[in-house]
C-alpha positions in Angstrom: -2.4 -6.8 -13.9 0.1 -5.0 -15.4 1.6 -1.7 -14.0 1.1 -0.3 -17.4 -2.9 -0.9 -16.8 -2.9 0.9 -13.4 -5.0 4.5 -12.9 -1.7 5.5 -11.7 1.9 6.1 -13.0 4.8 5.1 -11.3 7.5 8.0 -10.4 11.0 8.6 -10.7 12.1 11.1 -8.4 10.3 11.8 -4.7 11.2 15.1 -3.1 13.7 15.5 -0.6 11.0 16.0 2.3 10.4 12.3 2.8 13.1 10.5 5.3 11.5 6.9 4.6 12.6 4.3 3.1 9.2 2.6 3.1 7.3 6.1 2.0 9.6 6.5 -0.6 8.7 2.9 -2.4 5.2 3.3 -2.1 5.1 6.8 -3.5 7.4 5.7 -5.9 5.5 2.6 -6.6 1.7 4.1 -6.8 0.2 2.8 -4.0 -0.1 6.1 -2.0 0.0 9.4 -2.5 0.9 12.8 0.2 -2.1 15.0 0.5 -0.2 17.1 3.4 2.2 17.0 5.3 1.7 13.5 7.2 -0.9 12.2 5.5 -1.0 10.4 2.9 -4.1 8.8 0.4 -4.3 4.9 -0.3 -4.3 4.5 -4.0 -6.6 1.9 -6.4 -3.3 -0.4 -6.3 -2.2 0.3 -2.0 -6.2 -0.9 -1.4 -6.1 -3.6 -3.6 -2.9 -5.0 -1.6 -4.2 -3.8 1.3 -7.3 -6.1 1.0 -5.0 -9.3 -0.1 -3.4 -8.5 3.4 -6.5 -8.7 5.1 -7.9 -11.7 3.4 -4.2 -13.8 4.2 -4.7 -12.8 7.6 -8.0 -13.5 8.0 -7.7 -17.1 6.4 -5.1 -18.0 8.8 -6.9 -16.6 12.0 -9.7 -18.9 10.8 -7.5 -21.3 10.3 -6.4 -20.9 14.4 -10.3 -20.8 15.4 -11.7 -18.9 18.0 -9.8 -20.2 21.1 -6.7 -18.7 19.3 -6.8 -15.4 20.3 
């Protein structure tokens, strides 16, 4: 998909508030967003790379079998 396809936009500038590296990509990137202060929103695009996590991670617990853990 491309980004320009997302429900969200991409920004430029983050304000000065947020000390993380990490926060500042994924604000900057569109896959969350701040509601308040400390907490923060998954976007359509965080969910959807949130579920490709799950699904890897799931696929190679399977993978291990039940014994595994």
């Amino acid at each position: 998909m491309l980004q320009s396809q997302l429900f969200t936009k991409t920004q430029k500038e983050i304000t000065a508030d947020e000390t993380s590296a990490g926060t500042q990509f994924l604000l900057r990137g569109g896959f969350i967003d701040k509601a308040a202060a400390g907490i923060y929103t998954i976007l359509p695009l965080g969910f959807r790379v949130l579920r490709n996590i799950e699904n890897i991670i799931a696929g190679h617990m399977d993978a291990l079998g039940p014994s595994a853990w």
